[in-house]
C-alpha positions as CSV (number, residue, x, y, z in Angstrom):
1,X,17.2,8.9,4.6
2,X,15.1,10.1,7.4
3,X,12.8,12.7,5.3
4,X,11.7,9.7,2.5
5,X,11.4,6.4,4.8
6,X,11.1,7.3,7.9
7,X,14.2,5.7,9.5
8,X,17.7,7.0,10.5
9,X,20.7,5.9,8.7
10,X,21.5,3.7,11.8
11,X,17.8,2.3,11.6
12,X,18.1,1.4,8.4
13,X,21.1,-0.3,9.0
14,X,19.7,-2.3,11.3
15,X,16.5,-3.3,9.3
16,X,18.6,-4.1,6.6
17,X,21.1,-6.6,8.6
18,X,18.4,-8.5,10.3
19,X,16.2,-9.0,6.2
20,X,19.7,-10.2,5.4
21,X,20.3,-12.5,8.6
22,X,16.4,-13.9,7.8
23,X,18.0,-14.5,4.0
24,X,14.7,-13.2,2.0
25,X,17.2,-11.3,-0.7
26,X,19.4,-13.1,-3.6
27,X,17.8,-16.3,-3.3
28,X,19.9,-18.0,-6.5
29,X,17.1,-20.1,-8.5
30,X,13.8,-18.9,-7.0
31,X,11.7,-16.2,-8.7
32,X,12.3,-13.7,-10.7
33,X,15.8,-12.0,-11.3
34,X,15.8,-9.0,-8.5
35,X,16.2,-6.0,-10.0
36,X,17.9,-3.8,-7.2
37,X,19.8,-5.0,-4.1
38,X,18.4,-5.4,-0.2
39,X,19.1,-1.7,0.8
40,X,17.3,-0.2,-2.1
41,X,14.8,-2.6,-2.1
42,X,13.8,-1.5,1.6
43,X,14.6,2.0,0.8
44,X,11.9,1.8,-2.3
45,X,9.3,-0.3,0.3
46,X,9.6,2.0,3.0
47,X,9.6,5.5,0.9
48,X,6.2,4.2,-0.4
49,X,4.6,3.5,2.5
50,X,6.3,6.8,4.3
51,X,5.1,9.2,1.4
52,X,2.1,6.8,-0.5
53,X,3.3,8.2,-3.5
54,X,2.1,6.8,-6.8
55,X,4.3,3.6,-7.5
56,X,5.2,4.8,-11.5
57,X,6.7,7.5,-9.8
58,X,9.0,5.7,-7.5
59,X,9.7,3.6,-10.7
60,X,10.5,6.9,-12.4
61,X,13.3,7.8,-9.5
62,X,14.5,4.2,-9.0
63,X,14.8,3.5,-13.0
64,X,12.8,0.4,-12.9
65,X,9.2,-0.6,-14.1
66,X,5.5,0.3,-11.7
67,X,4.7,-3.7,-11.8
68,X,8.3,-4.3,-10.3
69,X,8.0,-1.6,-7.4
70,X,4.6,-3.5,-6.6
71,X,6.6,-6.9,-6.7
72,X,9.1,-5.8,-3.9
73,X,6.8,-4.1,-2.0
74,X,4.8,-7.1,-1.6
75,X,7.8,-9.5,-1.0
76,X,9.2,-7.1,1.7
77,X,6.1,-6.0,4.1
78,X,5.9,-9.6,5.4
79,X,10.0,-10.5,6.1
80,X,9.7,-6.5,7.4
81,X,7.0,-6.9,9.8
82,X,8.1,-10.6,10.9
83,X,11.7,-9.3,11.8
84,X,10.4,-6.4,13.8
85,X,7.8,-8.2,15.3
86,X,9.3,-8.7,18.8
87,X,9.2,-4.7,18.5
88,X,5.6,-4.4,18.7
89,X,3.9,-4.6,22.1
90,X,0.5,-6.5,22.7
91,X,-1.9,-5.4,25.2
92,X,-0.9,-8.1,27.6
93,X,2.3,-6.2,27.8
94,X,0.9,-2.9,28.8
95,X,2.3,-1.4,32.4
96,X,-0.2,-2.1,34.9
97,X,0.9,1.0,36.5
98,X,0.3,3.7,34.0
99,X,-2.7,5.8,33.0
100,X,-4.0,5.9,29.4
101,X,-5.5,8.0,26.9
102,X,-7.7,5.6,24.7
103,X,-8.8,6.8,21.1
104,X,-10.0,5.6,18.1
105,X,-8.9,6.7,14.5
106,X,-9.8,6.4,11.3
107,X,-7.2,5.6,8.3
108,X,-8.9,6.8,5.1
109,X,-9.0,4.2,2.0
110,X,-11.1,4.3,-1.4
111,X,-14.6,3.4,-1.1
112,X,-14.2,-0.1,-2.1
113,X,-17.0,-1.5,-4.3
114,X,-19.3,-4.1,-1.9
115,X,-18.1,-2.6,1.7
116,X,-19.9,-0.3,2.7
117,X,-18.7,-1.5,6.2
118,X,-15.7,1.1,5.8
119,X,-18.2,4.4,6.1
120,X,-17.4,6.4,8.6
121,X,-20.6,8.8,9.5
122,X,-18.5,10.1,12.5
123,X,-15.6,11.1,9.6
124,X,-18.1,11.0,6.6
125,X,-15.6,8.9,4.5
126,X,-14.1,5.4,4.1
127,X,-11.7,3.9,6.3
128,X,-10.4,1.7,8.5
129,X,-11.0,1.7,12.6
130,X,-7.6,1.3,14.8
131,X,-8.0,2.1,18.9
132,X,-4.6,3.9,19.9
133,X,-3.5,3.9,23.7
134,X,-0.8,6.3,24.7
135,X,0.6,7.0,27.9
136,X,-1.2,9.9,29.9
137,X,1.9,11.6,31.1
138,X,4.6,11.5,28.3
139,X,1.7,10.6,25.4
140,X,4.1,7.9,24.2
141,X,2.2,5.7,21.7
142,X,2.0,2.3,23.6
143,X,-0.5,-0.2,21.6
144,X,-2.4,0.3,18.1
145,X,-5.1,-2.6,17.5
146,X,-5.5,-4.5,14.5
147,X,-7.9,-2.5,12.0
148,X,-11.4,-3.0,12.1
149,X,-14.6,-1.5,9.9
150,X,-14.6,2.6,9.8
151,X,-18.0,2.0,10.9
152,X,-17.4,0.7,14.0
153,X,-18.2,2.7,16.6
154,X,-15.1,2.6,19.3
155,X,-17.2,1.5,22.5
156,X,-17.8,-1.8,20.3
157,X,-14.2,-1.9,19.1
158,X,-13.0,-1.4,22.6
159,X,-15.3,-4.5,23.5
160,X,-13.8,-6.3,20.2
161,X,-10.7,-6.1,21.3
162,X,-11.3,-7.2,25.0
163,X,-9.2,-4.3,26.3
164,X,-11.1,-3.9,29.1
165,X,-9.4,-7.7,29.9
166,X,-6.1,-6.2,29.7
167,X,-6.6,-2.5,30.8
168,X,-7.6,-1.2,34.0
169,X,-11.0,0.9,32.9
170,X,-10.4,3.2,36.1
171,X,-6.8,4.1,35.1
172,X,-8.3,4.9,31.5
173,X,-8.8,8.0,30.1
174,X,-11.6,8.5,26.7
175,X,-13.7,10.8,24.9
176,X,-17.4,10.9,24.9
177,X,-17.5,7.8,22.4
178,X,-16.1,5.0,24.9
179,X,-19.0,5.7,27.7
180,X,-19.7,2.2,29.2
181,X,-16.6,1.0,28.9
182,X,-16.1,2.1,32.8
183,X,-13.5,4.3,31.6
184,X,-13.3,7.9,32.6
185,X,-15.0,10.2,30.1
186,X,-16.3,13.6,29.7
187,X,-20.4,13.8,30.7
188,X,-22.3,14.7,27.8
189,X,-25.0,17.4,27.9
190,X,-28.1,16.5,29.4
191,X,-31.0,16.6,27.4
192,X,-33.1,19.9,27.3
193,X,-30.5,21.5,30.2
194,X,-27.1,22.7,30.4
195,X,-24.1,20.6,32.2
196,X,-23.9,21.9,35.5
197,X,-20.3,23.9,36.5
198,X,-18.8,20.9,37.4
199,X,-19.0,19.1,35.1
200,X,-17.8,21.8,32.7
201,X,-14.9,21.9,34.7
202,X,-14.1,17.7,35.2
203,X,-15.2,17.8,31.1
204,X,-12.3,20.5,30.6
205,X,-10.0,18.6,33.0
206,X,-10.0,15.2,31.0
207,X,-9.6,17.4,27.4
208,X,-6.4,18.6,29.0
209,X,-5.4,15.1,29.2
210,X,-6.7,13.3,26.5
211,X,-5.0,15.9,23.7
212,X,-1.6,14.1,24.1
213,X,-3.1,11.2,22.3
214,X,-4.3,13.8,19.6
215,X,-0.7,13.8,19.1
216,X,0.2,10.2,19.0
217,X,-2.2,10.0,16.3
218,X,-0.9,12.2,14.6
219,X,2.5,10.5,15.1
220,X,1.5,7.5,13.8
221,X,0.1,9.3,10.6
222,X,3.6,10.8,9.7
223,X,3.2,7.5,7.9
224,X,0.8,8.9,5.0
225,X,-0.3,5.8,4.1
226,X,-2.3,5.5,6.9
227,X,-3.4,9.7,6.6
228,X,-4.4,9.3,2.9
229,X,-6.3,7.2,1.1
230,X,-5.3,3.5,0.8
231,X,-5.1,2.9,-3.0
232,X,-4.0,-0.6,-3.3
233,X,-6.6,-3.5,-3.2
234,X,-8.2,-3.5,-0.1
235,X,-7.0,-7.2,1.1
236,X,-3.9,-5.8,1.1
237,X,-4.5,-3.3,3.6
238,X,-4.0,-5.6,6.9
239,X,-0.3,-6.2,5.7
240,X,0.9,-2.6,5.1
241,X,-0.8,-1.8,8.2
242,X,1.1,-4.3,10.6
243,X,4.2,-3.5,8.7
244,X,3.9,0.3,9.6
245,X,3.0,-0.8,13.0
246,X,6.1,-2.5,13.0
247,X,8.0,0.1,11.7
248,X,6.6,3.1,14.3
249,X,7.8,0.4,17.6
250,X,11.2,-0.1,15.8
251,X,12.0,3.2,15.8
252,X,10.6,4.1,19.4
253,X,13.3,1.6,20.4
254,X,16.2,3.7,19.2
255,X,15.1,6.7,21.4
């Protein structure tokens, strides 16, 4: 269960129970005929966006028809993401006594015809923009933003976001690329000179903090949808996203 969706037997258990309690399965008279029960139904959903494998080939394995896997995956991120959604922490809900490691990363997608907002020049592909803030000492994931432009740079992301409203700058801990935010950063090489020895050594001092967020990115991308390209249309995106977002809290819980 755990190697193709992402979720333990007792998660999915759980996932499935609460999609039955919201009653979004079986409804007699509206739509079409569904063509495998709840379970597989979320099984199919979740394997997709786990693995972002082709949808005729999860067709192939679950013995029904590509435009049918697309059906149920759209009718199930929505009731997914609405029944985790007390799972999900905001930023308003963020421990005023930790320290964080702020990053920004970028979740590959096609390059869309007409939005040439999604170039990354920093990642030199397309892509979509999500700050991630993780706990300094454990580098538990605590907050993913919404997704913006891959060409947004992450001091103005940081500002989109207003997390300076909600996030103490001086208990925040970022690379080079969040500079003005008031949060603590490496000093970048002075033009025509060399950094002076300490701040080569404060520079190395906040890398050997900020790679646990390295990690929680990394974490987060287990879900391959979000480390290979996005293939669907591209207003779809949001959706999958804040399901997956969901998903990743849900789990945390059971730990």
């Amino acid at each position: 269960m755990y190697a193709i969706t992402g979720l333990t037997g007792t998660q999915m258990g759980e996932l499935v129970a609460r999609l039955e309690q919201a009653g979004i399965w079986d409804r007699p008279g509206v739509g079409r005929p569904v063509c495998v029960d709840l379970a597989n139904a979320v099984t199919l959903t979740l394997f997709y966006l786990r693995r972002n494998l082709a949808q005729a080939a999860i067709a192939e394995i679950f013995g029904i028809s590509q435009p049918s896997v697309s059906r149920i995956i759209a009718t199930l991120e929505g009731p997914i993401e609405k029944v985790l959604a007390g799972e999900v922490p905001t930023l308003e809900d963020l421990p005023e006594q930790l320290v964080f490691v702020f990053d920004g990363t970028l979740t590959p997608c096609w390059s869309f015809k007409g939005h040439p907002e999604l170039y990354s020049g920093k990642h030199h592909t397309t892509g979509h923009n999500h700050q991630v803030a993780c706990d300094a000492v454990t580098g538990e994931v605590t907050w993913i933003s919404d997704p913006l432009p891959g060409s947004t740079h992450d001091k103005a992301a940081w500002d989109h976001h207003h997390i300076a409203d909600h996030v103490d700058p001086a208990r925040t801990i970022a690379d080079k690329g969040y500079q003005g935010t008031g949060a603590i950063t490496p000093r970048k090489k002075p033009i025509g000179a060399d950094l002076a020895k300490s701040d080569h050594q404060r520079n190395e001092s906040i890398d050997k903090i900020r790679y646990v967020n390295e990690r929680a990115n990394a974490h987060i991308k287990n879900w391959c949808i979000l480390a290979t390209d996005y293939r669907r249309p591209l207003h779809t995106y949001a959706q999958a996203f804040r399901t997956i977002r969901a998903l990743i809290f849900f789990t945390k819980a059971f730990e």
